[in-house]
BAKE-165934 format. One record per atom (N, C-alpha, C): residue in three letters; x, y, z. Coordinates in pm, whole numbers, plus 50000, padded with zeros to 5 digits. Layout:
ALAXYZ
...
//
This chain:
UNK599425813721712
UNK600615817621785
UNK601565824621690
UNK602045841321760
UNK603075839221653
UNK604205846221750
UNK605215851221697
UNK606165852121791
UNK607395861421736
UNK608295871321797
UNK608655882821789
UNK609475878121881
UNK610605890221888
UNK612355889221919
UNK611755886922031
UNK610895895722159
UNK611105892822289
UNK609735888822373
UNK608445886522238
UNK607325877622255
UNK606875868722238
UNK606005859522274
UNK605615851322249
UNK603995854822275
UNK603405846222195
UNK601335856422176
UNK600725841822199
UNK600225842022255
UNK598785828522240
UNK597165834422129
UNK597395830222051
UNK595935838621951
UNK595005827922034
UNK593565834221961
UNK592395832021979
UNK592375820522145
UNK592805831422220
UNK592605832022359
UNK592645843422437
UNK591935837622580
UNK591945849922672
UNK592475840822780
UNK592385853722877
UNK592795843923007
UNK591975837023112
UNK591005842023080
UNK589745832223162
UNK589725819723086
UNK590175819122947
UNK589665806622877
UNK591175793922907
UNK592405802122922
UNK593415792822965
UNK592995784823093
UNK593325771023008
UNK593205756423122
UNK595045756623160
UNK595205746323246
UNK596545745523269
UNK597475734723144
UNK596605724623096
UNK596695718122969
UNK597095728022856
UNK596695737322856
UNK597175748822730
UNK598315757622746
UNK598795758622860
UNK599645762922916
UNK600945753222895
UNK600725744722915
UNK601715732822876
UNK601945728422766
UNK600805728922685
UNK601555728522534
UNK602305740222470
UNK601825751822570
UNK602585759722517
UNK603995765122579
UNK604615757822655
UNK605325754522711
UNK606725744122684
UNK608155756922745
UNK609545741222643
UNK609385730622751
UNK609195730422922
UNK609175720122945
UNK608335721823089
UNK608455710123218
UNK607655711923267
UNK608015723123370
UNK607155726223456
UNK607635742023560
UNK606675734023687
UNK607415739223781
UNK607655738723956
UNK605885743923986
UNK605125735824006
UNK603445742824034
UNK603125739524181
UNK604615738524243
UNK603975737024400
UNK603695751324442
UNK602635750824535
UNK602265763024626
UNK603135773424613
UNK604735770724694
UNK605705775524698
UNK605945784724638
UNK606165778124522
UNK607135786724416
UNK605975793524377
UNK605035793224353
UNK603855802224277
UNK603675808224381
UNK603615814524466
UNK603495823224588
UNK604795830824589
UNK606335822324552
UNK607345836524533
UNK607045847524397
UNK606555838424268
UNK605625850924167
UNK605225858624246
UNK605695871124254
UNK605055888124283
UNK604765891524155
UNK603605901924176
UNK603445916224054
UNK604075922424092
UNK604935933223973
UNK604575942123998
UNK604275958023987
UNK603435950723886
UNK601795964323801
UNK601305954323794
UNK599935957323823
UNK598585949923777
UNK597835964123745
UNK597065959423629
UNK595945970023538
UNK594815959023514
UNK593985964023449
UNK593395959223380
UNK594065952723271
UNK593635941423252
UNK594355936423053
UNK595685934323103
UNK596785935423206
UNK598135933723165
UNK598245933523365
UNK599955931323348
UNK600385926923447
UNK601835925223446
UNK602545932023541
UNK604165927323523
UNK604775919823671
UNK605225911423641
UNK605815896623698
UNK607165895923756
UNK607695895523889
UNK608965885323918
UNK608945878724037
UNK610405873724028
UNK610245859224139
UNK611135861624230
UNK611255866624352
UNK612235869724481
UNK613225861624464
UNK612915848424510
UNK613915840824459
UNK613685826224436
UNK614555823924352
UNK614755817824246
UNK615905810324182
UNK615885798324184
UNK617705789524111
UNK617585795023971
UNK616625798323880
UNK616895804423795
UNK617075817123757
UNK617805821923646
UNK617315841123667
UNK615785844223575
UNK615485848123690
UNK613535853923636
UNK613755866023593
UNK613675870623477
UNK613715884423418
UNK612155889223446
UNK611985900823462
UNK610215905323457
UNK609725898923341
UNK608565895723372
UNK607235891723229
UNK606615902023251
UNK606255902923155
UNK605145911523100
UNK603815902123066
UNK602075902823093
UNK601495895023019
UNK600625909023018
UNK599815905622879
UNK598755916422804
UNK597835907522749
UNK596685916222816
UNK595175903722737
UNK595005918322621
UNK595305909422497
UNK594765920722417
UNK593765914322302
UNK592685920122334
UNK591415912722209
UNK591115900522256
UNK592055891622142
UNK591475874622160
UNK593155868422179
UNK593835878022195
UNK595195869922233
UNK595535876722397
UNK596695866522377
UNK597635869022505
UNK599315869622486
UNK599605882822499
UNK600985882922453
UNK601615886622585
UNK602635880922605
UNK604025877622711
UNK605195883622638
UNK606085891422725
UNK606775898122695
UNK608095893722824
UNK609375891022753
UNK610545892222889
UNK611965894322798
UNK612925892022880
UNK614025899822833
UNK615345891122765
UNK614545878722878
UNK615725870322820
UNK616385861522694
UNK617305856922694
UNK617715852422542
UNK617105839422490
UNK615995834122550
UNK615695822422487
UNK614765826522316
UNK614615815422229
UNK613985821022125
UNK612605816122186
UNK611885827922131
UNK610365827122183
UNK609395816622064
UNK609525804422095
UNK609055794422003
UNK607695791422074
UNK608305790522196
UNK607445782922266
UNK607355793222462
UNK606555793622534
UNK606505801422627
UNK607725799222707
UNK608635805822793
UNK610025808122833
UNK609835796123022
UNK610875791523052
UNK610625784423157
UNK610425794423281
UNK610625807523280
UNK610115813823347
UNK608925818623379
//
């Protein structure tokens, strides 16, 4: 893992290989996995390798994500001010 002003990278992963367990450790705390709310997540770009992200609505502010399968990592990209230690609650 390493991490940059407005990324955060998962190394030696892809995204077929993410369990939801890995997701959570990489994670500051827990997140909303009812139906619901994962159904307000829209794209919007999908490519190959990448994908850009937001949430209609939302009690929090959802800035776009960015995610990129690149090689053997996975780097996430967004705007907001948290430090990217750990993946953003968005």
């Amino acid at each position: 893992m390493r991490m940059l002003n407005n990324q955060y990278i998962l190394e030696n992963t892809t995204i077929p290989q993410l369990s939801f367990s890995e997701i959570l450790k990489h994670s500051r705390d827990s997140f909303d996995t009812s139906r619901k709310s994962l159904l307000e997540i829209q794209p919007e770009v999908i490519e190959i390798d990448s994908g850009v992200f937001f949430k209609h609505t939302s009690l929090i502010q959802f800035p776009r994500v960015s995610v990129i399968q690149s090689n053997n990592s996975i780097l996430t990209f967004c705007s907001c001010d948290a430090p990217k230690t750990k993946l953003c609650e968005h």
